[in-house]
N, C-alpha and C positions, 0 to 999 in steps of 0.2 A: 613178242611183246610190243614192239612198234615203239619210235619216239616218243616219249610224255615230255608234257608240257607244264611249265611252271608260269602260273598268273599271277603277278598281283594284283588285289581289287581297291578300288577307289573309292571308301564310299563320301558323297559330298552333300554339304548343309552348309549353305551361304558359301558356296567357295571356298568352301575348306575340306580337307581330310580328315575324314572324324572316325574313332574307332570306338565301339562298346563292348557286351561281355552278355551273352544271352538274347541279343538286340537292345540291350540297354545298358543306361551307362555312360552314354556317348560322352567323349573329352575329346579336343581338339589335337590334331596329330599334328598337318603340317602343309604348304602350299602343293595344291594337286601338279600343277606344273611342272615344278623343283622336282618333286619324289617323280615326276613319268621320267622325266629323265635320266635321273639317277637309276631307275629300273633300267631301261633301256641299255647304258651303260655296262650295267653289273650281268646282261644276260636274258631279262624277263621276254617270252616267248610272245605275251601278248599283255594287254593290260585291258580291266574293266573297270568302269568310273557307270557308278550308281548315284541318280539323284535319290537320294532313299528316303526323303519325304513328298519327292514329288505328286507323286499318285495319293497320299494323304491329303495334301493340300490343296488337290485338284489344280495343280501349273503344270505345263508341258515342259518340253526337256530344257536343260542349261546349254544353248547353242555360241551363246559368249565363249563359253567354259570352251568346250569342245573342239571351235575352230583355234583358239590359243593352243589346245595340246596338240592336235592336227599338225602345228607349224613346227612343233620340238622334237616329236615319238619316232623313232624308228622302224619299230613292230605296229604289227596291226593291234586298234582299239577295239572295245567296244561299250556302245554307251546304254545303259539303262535305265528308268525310271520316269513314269509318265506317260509311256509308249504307249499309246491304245489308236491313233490312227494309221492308214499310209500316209499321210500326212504329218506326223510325227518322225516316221523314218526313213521319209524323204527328207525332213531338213536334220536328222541327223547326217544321214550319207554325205549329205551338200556341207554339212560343216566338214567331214571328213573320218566319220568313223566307219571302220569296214564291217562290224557288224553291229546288230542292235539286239537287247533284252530285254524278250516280254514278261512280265510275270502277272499284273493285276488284269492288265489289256487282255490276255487269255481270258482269266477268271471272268471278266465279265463277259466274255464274246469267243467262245475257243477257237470259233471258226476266223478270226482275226488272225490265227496262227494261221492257218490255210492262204489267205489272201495274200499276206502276207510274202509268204514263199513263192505262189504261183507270179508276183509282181517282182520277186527281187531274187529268187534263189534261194531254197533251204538252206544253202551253204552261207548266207548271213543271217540265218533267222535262228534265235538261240531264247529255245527257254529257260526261263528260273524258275524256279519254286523254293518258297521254305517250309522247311518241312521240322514236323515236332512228334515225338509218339506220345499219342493219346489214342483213347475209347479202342487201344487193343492193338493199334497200330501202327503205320506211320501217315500221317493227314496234313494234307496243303492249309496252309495259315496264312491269312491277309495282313493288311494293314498294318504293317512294321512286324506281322508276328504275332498277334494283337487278336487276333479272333479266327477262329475254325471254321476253313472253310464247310465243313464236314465229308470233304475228296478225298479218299484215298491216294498219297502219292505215287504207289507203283500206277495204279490204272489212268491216273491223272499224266505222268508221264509219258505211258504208251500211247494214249487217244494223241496226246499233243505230236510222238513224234510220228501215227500214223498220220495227223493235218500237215505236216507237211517242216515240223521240228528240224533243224538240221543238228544239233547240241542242245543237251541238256544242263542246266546249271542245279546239285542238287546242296540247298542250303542249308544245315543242321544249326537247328536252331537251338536245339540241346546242346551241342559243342563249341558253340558259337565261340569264338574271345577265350575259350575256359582252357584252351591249349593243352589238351591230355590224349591228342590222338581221334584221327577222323573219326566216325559211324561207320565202320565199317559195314557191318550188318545192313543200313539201310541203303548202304550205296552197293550193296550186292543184289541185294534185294530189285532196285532199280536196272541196275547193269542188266540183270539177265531176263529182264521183260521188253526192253528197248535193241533196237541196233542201231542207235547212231551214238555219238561220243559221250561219254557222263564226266564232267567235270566236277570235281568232289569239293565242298566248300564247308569250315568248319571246324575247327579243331588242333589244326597243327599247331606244338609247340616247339617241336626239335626237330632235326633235320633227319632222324629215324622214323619220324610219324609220316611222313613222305616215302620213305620207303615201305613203310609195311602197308601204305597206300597202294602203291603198285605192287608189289609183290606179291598183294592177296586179294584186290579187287582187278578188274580188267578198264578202273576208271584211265580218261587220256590223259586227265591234265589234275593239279595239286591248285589250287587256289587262295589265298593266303592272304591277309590281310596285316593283323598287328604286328606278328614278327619281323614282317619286312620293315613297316613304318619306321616301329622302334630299333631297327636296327637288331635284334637280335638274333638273325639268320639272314645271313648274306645268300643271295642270290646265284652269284660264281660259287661259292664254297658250297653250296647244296647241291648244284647239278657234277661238281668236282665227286664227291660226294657218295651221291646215285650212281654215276659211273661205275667207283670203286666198285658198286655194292652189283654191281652187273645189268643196270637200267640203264635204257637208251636215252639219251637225253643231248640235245643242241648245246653246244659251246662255243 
């Protein structure tokens, strides 16, 4: 089964940590700083900090942001939102994150994932996607969630991780915030079209929803957002946890 990994994500709007339920919603969680460390602390294998209106609002990445968590985090970051040049993640890297997350930069240029790679290593180059079932499926969704791309995300996946993908981020936009247990289905669905890592995002409420994560998908890492924020699943006591339940997991 191999180590899994536990993330928590960041997503940020003016410097803050904001959480919603579907992609919307958003209320104010708490200062991104504070919480990286406190991850950090309690266990978190790696952390992701999403500008998640950036690529909306057409601004590049939060580098202010960035070099402040660089100086606090432990674990390796990684930052997403707005990425569409090598020049966007080149001054990510320079602020200090070790990897970066494409998702709309793809969408509009796939071959951007390629470039990408061959400039800095697949092994920092990490796509996202979010993905919703519609017209039969499961289909890559833009702008916060907001409109269809009309992509398939299993083929959307694959093409990315043949340009040169090292991780896939896959977002369920149906289990978003609604904490009743990942997609499972769609993130099988993805696993077995791809061979590099799927990172499952979406859904967790309890610290069983991570298990039957691993125990029935071959995804690497659990993803997680509002539970961690709000405190309702501590970090040490879920990987405690996992163990019990016979998953590998870092302590």
């Amino acid at each position: 089964m191999g180590t899994k990994r536990i993330i928590p994500c960041l997503d940020i709007i003016n410097g803050r940590v904001v959480k919603g339920v579907n992609f919307e919603g958003i209320r104010d969680a708490a200062d991104p700083v504070e919480l990286a460390e406190l991850y950090c602390e309690r266990g978190a294998d790696e952390l992701v900090f999403y500008d998640i209106t950036a690529s909306i609002e057409g601004r590049k990445i939060f580098a202010d942001l960035l070099s402040k968590v660089a100086k606090k985090v432990t674990v390796p970051f990684i930052a997403g939102g707005g990425i569409s040049t090598l020049e966007d993640i080149r001054q990510a890297f320079d602020c200090g994150a070790d990897k970066v997350s494409i998702n709309s930069g793809a969408i509009k240029n796939p071959y951007f994932i390629e470039e990408a790679a061959a400039k800095y290593g697949k092994e920092r180059v990490m796509l996202s996607m979010d993905v919703k079932r519609a017209d039969g499926g499961f289909m890559v969704f833009k702008k916060g969630g907001s409109e269809n791309t009309g992509m398939d995300a299993v083929l959307w996946a694959e093409k990315c991780a043949a340009l040169g993908a090292g991780e896939v981020v896959v977002n369920s936009i149906d289990t978003d915030g609604v904490k009743g247990g990942f997609d499972i289905e769609m993130l099988n669905a993805v696993i077995k079209a791809v061979d590099i890592p799927v990172i499952a995002s979406g859904g967790a409420g309890k610290k069983e929803d991570f298990a039957e994560l691993f125990l029935t998908t071959g995804a690497d890492a659990g993803l997680a957002a509002s539970v961690f924020h709000f405190r309702e699943i501590d970090i040490r006591e879920l990987k405690e946890y996992l163990k019990g339940q016979g998953i590998g997991v870092r302590l």
